[in-house]
C-alpha positions in Angstrom: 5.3 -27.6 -13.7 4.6 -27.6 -17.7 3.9 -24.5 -19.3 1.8 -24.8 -22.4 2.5 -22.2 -25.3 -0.6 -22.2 -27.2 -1.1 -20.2 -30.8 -4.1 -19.1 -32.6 -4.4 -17.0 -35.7 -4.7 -13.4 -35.1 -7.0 -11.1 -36.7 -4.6 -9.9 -39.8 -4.0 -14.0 -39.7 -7.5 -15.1 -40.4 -7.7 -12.5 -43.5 -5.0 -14.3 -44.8 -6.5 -17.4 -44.2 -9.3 -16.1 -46.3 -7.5 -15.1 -49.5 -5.9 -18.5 -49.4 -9.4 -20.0 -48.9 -10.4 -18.2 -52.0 -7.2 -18.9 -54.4 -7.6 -23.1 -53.0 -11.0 -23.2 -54.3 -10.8 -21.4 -57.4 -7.5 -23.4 -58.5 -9.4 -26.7 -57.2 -12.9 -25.5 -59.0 -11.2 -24.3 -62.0 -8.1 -26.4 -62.3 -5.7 -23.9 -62.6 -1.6 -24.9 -61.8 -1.0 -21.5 -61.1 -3.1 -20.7 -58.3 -2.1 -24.6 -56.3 1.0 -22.9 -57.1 0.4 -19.4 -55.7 -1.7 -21.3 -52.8 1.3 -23.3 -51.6 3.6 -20.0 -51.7 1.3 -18.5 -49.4 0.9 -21.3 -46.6 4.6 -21.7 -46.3 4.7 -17.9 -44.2 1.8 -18.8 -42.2 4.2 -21.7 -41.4 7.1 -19.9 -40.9 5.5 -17.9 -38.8 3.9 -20.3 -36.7 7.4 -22.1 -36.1 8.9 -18.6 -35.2 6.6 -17.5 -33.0 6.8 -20.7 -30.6 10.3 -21.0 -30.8 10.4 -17.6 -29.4 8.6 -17.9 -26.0 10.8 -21.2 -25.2 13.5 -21.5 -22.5 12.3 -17.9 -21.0 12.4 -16.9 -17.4 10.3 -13.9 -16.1 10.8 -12.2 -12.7 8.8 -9.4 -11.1 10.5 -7.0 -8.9 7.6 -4.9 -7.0 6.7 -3.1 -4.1 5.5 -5.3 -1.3 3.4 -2.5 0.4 2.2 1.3 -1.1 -0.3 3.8 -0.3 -3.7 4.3 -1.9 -3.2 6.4 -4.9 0.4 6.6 -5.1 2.0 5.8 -8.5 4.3 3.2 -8.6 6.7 1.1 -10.7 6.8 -3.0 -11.8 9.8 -3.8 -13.1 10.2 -7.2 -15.7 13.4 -8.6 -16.1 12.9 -11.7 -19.4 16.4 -13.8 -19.0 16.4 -16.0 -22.2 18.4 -19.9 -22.0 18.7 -20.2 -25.9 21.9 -19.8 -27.6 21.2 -19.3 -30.8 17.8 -17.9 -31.7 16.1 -14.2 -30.2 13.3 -13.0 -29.6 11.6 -9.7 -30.5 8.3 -8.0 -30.1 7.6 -10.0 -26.9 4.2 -7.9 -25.4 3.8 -8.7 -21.3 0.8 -8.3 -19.8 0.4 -8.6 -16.1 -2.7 -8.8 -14.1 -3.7 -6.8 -11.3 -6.7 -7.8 -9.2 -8.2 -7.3 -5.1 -8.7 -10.5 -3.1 -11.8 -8.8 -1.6 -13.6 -7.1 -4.7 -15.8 -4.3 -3.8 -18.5 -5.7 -6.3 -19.0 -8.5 -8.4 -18.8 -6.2 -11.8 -15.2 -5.0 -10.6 -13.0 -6.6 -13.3 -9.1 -7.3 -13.1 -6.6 -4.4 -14.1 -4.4 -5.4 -17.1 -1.0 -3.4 -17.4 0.5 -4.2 -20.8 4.3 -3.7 -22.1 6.7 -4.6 -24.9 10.1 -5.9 -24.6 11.8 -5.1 -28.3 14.5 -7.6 -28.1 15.1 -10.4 -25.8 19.4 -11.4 -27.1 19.9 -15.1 -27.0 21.4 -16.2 -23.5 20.6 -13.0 -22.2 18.5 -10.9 -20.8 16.0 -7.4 -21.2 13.9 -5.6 -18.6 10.4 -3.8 -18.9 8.3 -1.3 -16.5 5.5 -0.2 -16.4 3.5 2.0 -14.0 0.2 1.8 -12.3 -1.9 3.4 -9.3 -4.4 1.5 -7.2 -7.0 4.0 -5.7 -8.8 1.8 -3.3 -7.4 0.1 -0.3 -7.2 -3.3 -0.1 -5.2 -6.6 -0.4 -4.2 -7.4 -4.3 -2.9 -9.8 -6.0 -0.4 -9.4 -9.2 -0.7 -12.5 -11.8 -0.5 -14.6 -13.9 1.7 -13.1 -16.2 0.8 -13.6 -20.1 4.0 -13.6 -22.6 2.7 -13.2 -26.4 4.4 -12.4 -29.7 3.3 -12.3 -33.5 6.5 -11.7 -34.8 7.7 -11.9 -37.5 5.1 -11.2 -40.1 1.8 -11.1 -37.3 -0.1 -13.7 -38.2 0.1 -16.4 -35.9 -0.4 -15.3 -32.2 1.8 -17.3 -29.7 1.0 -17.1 -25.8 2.5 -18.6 -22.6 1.3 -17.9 -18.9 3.7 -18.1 -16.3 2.0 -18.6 -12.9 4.1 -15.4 -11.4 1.8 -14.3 -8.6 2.5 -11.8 -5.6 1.0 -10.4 -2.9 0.5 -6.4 -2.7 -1.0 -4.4 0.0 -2.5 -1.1 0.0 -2.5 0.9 2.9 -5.2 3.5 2.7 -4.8 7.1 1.0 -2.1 9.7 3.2 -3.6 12.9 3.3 -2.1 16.0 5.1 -2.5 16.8 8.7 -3.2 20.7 9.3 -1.0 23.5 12.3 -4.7 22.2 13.8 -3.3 19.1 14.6 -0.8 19.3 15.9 -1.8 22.6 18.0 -4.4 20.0 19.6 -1.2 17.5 20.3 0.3 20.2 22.5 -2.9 21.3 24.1 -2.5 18.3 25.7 1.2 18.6 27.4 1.2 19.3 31.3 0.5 22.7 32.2 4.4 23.2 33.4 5.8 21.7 30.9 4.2 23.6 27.9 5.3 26.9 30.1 8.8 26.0 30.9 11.7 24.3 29.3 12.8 21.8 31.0 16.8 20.9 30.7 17.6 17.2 29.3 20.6 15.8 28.0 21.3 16.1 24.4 17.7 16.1 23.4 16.6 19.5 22.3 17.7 22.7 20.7 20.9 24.9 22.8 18.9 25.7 26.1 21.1 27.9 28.9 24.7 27.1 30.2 25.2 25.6 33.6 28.2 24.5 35.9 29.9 21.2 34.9 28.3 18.4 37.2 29.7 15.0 37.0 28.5 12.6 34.4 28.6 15.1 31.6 30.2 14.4 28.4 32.8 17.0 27.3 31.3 17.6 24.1 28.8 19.8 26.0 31.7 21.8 27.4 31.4 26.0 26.2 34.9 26.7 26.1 34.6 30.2 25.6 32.1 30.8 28.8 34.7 28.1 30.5 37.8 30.6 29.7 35.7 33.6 30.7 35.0 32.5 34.4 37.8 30.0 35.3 34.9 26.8 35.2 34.1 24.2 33.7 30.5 25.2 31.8 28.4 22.9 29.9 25.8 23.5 27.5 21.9 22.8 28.6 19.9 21.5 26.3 15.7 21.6 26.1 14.0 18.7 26.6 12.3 17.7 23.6 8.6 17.1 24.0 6.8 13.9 24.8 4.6 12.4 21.9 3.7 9.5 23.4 -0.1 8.7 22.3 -2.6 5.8 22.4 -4.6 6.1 18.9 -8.0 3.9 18.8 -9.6 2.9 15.2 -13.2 2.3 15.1 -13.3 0.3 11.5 -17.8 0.4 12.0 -20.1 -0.2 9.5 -23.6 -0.9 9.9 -24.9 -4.4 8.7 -26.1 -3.0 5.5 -23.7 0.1 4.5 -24.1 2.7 2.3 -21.7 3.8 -0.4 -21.2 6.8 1.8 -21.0 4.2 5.1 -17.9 3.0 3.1 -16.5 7.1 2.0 -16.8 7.6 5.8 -15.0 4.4 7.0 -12.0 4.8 4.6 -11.8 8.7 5.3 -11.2 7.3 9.0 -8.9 4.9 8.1 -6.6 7.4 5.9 -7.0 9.9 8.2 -5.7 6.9 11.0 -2.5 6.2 8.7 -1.8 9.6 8.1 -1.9 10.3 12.3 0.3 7.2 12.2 3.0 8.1 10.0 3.0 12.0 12.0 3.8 9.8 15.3 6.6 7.7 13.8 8.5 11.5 12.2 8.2 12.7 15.4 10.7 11.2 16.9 11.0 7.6 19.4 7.9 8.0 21.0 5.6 5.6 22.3 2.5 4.9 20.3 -0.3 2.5 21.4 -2.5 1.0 17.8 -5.4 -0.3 18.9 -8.6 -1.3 16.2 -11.4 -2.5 17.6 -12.1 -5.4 15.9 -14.5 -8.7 17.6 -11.2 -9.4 19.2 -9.2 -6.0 19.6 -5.6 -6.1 18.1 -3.4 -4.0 19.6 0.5 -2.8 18.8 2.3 -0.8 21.3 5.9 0.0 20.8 8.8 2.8 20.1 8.2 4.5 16.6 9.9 3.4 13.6 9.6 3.2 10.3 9.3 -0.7 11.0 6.5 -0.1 13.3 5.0 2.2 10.9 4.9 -0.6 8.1 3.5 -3.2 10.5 0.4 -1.2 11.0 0.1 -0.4 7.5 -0.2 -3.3 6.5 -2.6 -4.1 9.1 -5.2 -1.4 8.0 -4.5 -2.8 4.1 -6.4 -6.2 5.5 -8.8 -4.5 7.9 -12.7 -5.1 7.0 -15.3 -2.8 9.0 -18.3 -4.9 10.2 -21.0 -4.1 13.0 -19.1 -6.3 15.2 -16.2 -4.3 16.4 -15.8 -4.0 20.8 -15.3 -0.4 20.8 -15.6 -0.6 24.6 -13.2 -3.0 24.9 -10.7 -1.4 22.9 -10.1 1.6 24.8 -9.9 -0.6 28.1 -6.8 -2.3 25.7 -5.9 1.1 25.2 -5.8 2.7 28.3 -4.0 -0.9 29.9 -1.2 -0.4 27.2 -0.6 3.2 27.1 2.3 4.8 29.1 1.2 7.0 31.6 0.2 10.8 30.2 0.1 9.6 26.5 -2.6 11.3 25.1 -5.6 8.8 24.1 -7.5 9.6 20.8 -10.1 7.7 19.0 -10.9 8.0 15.2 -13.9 6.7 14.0 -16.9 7.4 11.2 -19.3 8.0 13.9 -19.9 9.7 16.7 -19.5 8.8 20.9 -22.8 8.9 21.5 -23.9 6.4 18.7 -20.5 4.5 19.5 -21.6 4.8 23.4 -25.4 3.5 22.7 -24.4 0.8 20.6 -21.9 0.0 23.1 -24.6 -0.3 26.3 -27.2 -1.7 24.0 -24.9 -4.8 23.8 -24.8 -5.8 27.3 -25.1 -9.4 26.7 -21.1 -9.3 26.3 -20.5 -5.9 27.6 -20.9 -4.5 31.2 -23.1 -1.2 31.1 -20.9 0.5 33.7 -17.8 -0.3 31.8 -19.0 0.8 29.0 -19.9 4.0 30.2 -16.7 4.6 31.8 -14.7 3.6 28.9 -16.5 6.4 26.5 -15.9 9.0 29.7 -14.8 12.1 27.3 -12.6 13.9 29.7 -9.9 11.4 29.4 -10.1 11.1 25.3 -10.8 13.1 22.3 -13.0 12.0 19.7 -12.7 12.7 16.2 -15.8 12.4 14.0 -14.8 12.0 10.0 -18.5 12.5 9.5 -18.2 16.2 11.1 -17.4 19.2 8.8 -15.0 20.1 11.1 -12.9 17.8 10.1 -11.7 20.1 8.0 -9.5 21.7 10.5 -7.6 18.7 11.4 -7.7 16.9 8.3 -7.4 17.5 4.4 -7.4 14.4 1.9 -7.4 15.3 -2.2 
């Protein structure tokens, strides 16, 4: 592909222009060899400095280091690295500016960010690097490019520019917020009865329990040698088991057909408050966590967590779009098929189960009444409501 450097005067450039304009028509009007003289002296920098300024932004080779995935709000870093081909001639004053815009913009007055920088010096056959820093607060899918290379140097008055077609993907997973004691007391609500009330001994997976008699299998890394000296036996160490985390989580991604700026608030309060639940599951340990959104057709991930995992469905909730579409009702029954058995089932959404339950039976073209009802039964799931003030409790986002 050819890249085009184009120049133009600048606005110190067409000032100049304008005193020479003057001095060529009074030497021509009044015949005077000293201004043709002066004249000529002064078009020979606007020369120079046209023939500078595109010799500068020839053989260059930009590449854009940046992260492929970040988090509503988070500050983060571009890096430019300029490698230059030419062996003899540098560049200096080189001014980058990189463009920043959403695939899906939230109105048609939303304009493109534009991050500027300056690279000083670019050495012949070699190379400089510029950053700059910039935070995104909506979610979204965006795109970085073209990239614009200009320069003015040396004296300013000729602008030169070349666009590189450098473009990249960047996805932005919605805002983390913090989860409160709340939370997680409402995790462990849920644990059986007997095993909230009693340790239970496991095998390496848990804080020092008891000690117990050496039984075959064990590994003699658990042997207490001191208890073992004491009463002439072999004793192991017991260790508690550590607690299951294992969860089925639902999204809801509604909207009504005409939404509301505070629709939207409430729909990506549920979505940040979904990644945030996400990213507790995955620290937790290797649990098993079933992702379900209901969308038309309901997409579902089920799976150990990981930090893998975790970016997976981050970027998954980056591309989601809510709609008045969405089979809630069939989403659990994905749910509920997928989930290991006595995983706790929890459904986040920016309305409540009984709209979610009446929208749900007043589509019975597609959806059976009687599944519907049994799917939204509320003794085997807990709801959480981000249009609720009691959100509070569970949920704080700055």
């Amino acid at each position: 592909m050819v890249l085009r450097r184009r120049a133009w005067l600048s606005q110190e450039g067409w000032y100049y222009v304008a005193v020479l304009a003057f001095i060529v028509g009074g030497a021509v009007l009044r015949s005077v060899n000293l201004l043709i003289v002066l004249a000529g002296m002064m078009i020979a920098p606007l020369l120079l400095n046209w023939r500078l300024a595109m010799a500068a932004l020839r053989k260059i080779d930009v590449q854009r280091q940046a992260p492929e995935q970040i988090c509503a709000g988070d500050l983060f870093t571009v890096e430019l690295t300029l490698t230059s081909y030419r062996r003899w001639l540098g560049a200096w004053l080189l001014s980058l500016e990189d463009t920043l815009q959403a695939q899906r913009r939230a109105s048609r007055d939303e304009r493109p960010l534009v991050a500027k920088t300056v690279v000083a010096h670019l050495p012949p056959a070699g190379s400089a690097t510029a950053t700059y820093q910039v935070t995104i607060p909506r979610r979204g899918v965006y795109r970085l490019g073209p990239l614009q290379i200009s320069t003015r140097y040396p004296l300013g008055l000729v602008r030169c520019s070349l666009v590189l077609p450098l473009e990249q993907e960047l996805a932005v997973s919605p805002r983390l917020g913090q989860l409160t004691t709340e939370w997680s007391r409402m995790l462990e609500a849920d644990l059986a009865g007997s095993e909230r009330r009693h340790p239970q001994g496991g095998i390496d997976e848990g804080d020092y329990y008891s000690l117990r008699p050496f039984q075959s299998g064990d590994s003699r890394r658990w042997i207490h040698w001191r208890t073992t000296a004491k009463l002439n036996s072999p004793t192991v160490r017991q260790f508690e088991r550590q607690r299951s985390f294992d969860a089925a989580l639902v999204i809801d991604p509604w909207l009504p057909e005409k939404p509301s700026p505070a629709d939207r608030g409430r729909l990506e309060l549920a979505l940040s408050l979904a990644a945030t639940a996400v990213a507790d599951f995955c620290s937790r340990g290797q649990n098993q966590l079933t992702i379900t959104v209901a969308t038309p057709i309901p997409q579902v991930w089920s799976g150990p967590t990981s930090a893998a995992y975790c970016r997976e469905v981050f970027d998954q909730l980056a591309r989601l779009a809510g709609g008045p579409s969405g089979k809630l009702a069939s989403a659990l029954q994905e749910a509920r098929a997928e989930m290991p058995t006595g995983a706790r089932l929890l459904v986040v959404s920016p309305r409540s189960i009984e709209a979610a339950e009446e929208a749900a039976v007043a589509d019975a073209t597609k959806i059976d009444p009687g599944h519907s009802q049994s799917a939204f039964a509320t003794d085997s799931l807990r709801w959480i409501d981000v249009s609720e003030d009691s959100l509070n409790e569970l949920f704080l986002l700055d």
